[in-house]
C-alpha positions as CSV (number, residue, x, y, z in Angstrom):
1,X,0.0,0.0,0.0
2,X,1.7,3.0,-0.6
3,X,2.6,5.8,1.8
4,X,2.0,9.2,1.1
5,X,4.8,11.8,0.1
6,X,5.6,13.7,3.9
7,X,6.8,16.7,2.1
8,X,3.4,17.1,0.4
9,X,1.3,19.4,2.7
10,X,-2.1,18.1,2.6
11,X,-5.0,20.6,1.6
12,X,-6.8,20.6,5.3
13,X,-3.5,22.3,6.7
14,X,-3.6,24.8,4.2
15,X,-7.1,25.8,4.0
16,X,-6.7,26.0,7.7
17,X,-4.2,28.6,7.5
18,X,-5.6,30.3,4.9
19,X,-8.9,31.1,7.3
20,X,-6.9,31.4,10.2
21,X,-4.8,34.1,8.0
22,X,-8.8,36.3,6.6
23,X,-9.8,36.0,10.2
24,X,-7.8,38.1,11.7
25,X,-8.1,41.5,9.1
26,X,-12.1,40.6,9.9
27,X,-11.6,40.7,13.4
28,X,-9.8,43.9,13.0
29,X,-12.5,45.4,10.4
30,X,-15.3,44.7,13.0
31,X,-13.6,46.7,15.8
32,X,-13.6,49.8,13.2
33,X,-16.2,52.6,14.2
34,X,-19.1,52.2,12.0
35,X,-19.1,55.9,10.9
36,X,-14.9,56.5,10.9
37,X,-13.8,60.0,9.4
38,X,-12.0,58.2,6.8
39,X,-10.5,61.9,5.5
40,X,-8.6,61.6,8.7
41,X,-6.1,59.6,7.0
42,X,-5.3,61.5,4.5
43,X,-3.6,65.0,4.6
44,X,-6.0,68.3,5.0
45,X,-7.0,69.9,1.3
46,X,-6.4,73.4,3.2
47,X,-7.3,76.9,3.1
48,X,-4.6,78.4,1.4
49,X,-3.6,78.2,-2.6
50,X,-0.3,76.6,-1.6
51,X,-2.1,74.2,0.4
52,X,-4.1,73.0,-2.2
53,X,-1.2,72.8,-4.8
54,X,0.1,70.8,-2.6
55,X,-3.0,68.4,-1.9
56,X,-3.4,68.0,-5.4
57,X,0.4,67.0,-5.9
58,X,0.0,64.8,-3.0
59,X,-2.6,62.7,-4.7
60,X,-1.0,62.4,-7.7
61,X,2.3,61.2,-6.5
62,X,0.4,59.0,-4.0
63,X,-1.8,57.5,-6.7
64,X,1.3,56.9,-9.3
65,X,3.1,55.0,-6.1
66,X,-0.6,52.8,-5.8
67,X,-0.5,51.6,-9.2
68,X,3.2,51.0,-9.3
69,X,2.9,48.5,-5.9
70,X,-0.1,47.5,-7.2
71,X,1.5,46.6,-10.7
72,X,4.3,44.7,-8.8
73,X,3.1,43.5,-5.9
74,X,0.1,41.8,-8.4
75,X,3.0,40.1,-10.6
76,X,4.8,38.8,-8.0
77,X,1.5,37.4,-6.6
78,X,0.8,35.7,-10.0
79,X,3.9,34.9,-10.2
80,X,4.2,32.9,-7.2
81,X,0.5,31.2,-7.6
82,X,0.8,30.1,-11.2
83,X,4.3,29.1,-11.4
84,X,4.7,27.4,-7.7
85,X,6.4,23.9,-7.3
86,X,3.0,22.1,-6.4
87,X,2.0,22.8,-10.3
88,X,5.1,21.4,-11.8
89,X,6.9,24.8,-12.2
90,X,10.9,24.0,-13.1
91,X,13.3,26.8,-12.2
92,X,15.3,27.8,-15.1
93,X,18.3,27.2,-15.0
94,X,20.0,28.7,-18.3
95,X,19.2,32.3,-17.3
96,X,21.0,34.7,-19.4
97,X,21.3,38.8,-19.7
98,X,18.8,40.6,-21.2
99,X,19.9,44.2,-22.1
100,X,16.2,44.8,-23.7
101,X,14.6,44.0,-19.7
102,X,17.4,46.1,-18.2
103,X,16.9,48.9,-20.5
104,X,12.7,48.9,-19.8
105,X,13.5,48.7,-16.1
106,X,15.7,51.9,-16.7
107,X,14.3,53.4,-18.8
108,X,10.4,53.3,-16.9
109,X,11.7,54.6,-13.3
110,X,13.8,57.4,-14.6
111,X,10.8,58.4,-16.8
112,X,8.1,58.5,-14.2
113,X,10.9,60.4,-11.6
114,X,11.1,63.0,-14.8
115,X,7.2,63.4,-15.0
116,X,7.1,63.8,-10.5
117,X,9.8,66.4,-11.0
118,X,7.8,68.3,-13.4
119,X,4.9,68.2,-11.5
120,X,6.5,69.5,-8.0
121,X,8.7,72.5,-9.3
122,X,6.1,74.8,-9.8
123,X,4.9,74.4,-6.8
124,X,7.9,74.1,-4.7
125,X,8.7,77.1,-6.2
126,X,5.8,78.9,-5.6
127,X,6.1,78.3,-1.5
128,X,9.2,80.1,-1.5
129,X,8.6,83.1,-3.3
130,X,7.8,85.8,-0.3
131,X,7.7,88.3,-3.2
132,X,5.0,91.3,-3.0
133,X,4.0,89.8,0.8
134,X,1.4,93.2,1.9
135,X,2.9,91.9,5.6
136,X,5.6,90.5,8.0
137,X,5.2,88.9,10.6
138,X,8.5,87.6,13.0
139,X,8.1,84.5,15.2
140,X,10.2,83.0,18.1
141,X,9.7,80.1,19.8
142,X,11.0,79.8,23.5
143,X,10.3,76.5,25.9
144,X,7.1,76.6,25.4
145,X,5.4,79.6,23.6
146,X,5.8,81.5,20.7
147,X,6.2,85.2,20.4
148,X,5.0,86.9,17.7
149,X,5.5,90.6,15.9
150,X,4.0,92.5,13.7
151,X,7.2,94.3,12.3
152,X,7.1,97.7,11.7
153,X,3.8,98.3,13.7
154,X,5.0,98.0,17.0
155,X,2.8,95.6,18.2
156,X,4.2,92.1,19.8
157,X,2.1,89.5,22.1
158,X,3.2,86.0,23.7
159,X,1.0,83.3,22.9
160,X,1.0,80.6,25.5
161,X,-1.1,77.7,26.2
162,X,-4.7,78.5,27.6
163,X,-5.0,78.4,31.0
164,X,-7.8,76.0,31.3
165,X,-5.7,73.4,29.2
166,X,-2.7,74.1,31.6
167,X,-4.8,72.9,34.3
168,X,-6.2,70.0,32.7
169,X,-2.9,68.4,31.5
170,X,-1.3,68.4,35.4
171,X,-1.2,65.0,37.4
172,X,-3.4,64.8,40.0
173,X,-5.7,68.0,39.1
174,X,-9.1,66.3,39.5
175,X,-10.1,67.8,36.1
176,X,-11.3,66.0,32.9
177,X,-9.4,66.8,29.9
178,X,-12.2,65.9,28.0
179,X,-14.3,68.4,29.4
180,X,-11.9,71.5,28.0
181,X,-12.9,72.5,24.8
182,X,-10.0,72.5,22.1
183,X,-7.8,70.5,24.6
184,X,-4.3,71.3,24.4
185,X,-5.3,73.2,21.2
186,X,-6.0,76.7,22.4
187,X,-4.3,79.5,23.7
188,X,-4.5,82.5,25.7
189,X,-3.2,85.0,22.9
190,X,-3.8,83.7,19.2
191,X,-2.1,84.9,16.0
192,X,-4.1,87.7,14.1
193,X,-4.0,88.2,10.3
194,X,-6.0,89.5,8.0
195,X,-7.8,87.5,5.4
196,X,-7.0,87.7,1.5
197,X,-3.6,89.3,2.4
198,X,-0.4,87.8,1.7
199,X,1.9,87.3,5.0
200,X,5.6,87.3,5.0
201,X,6.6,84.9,8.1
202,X,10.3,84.9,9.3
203,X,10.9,82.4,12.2
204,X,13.6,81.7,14.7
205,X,14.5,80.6,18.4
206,X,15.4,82.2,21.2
207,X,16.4,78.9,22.9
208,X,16.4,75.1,21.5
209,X,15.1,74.0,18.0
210,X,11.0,74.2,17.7
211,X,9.0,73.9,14.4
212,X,6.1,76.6,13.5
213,X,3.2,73.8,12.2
214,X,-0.5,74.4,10.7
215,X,-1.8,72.3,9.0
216,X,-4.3,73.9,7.2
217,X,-1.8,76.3,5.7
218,X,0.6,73.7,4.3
219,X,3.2,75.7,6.7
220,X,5.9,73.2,8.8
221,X,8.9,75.6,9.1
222,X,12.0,74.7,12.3
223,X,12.8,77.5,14.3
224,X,16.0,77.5,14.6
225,X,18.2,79.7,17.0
226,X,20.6,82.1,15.5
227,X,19.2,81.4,12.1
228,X,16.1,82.6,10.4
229,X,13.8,81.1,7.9
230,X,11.2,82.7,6.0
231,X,8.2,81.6,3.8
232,X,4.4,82.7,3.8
233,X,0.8,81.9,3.6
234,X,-2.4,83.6,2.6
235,X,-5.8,82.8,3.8
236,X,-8.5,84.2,2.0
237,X,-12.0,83.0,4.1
238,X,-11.6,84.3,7.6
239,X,-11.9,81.2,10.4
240,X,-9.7,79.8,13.2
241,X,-6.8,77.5,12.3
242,X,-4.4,75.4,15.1
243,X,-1.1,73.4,14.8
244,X,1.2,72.7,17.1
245,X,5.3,73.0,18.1
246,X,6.6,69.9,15.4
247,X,10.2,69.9,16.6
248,X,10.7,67.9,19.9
249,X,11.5,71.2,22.0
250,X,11.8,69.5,26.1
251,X,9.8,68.1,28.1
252,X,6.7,70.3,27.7
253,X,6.5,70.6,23.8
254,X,3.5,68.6,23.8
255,X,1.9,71.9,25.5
256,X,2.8,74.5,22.9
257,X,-0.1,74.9,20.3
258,X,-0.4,77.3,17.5
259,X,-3.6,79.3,16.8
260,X,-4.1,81.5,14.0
261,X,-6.9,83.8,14.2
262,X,-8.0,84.9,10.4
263,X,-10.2,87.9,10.2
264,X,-11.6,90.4,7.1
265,X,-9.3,93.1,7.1
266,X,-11.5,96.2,8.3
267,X,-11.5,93.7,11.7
268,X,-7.9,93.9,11.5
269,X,-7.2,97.3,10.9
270,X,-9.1,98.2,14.1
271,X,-7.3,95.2,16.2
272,X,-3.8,96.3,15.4
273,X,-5.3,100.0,16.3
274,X,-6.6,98.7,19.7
275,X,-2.9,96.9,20.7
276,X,-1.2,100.4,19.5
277,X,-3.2,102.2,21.7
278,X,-1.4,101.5,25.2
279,X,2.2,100.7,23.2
280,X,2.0,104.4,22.3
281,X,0.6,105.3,25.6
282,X,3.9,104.3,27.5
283,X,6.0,105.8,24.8
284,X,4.3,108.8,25.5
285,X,5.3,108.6,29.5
């Protein structure tokens, strides 16, 4: 009677695996809130021109990168089905060079890299030119707030955490975090701009490395001490925008948010009048 072959896995085994191998992403799947924000994975589309060029470049790369894994990651999956040992597949051997293959897989990358370069210049470009900016703002970061000034206007203001979130982040306060609106996202002195206007930023540090972040803006620049960096941003529908300190700045940098407060520009015009009222006050005395 013969004996079957030990080194052929029988087909229970593998279907076993094979459902032991879908019911796990199921199991994962199930736990998934039935309504998930599914834009929350993906980066925001933003309120600013730059930050829509740069949406729009993000999808493109990110869709050329999908159907290139898909493309290979699809023939390797063939590849290893159709031509697997079980199914009388012979390795050959006699492999030899093929310039032809090695010129297409050349040939292909350095094409595609060509087209991505083309396609992020332009904008690259574009969110460094601080040319014909109607404003300038300077910001410094210090452990853990950011300062920021409205240069030649003579106005300055701190902006620091808000006070109820200050409370609500300490050990042992007795407070629910998740009763403070904006946790850890507000503060007690927000940026003010004016809307439709295009703002020249320059940022540094007064003490340790931080990073100026909103994400709504398409704006990540690192503060840096002794060195400054410049770029810009223009937001033309007034609203309330937040980000954060991106550079790991000590041991409270998770407690240094960024708040941009956008506003049409007659509101403006009288809030820089209003904080150059007491400046020229005690310039006076």
């Amino acid at each position: 009677m013969p004996h079957p072959n030990p080194t052929t896995p029988s087909p229970a085994p593998r279907r076993a695996t094979l459902a032991s191998a879908l019911a796990l992403p199921a199991l994962l799947l199930a736990g998934l809130p039935a309504r998930a924000d599914w834009s929350l994975l993906n980066m925001p589309v933003g309120v600013t021109p730059v930050s829509r060029e740069v949406y729009d470049l993000h999808m493109l790369i990110l869709w050329i990168c999908t159907i290139i894994a898909v493309a290979t990651f699809g023939a390797m999956a063939y590849a290893l089905v159709a031509f697997r040992k079980s199914k009388g597949a012979v390795a050959d051997t006699n492999m030899t060079h093929s310039t032809a293959a090695e010129i297409i897989w050349t040939v292909i990358p350095v094409v595609i890299l060509v087209f991505m370069a083309f396609q992020a210049a332009p904008a690259l470009i574009r969110i460094e030119d601080t040319r014909n900016s109607e404003m300038t703002i300077k910001i410094t970061g210090y452990q853990w707030k950011w300062e920021y000034e409205y240069l030649n206007e003579g106005v300055s203001l701190f902006s620091s955490l808000a006070a109820d979130s200050n409370a609500a982040r300490r050990k042992n306060a007795g407070i629910d975090p998740r009763s403070v609106e904006n946790y850890l996202l507000e503060v007690d002195e927000p940026l003010v701009v004016p809307a439709g206007v295009k703002i020249r930023y320059l940022i540094t540090a007064n003490d340790v490395l931080h990073a100026w972040w909103v994400p709504d803006f398409a704006v990540k620049r690192d503060a840096i001490p002794g060195y400054v960096n410049e770029g810009w941003f223009q937001v033309d529908e007034p609203g309330i925008y937040r980000g954060q300190c991106a550079e790991l700045c000590g041991k409270d940098h998770g407690f240094m948010p960024v708040v941009v407060k956008v506003v049409p520009k007659a509101e403006f015009d009288a809030w820089l009048a209003a904080r150059k009222a007491p400046a020229a006050v005690a310039a006076a005395n």
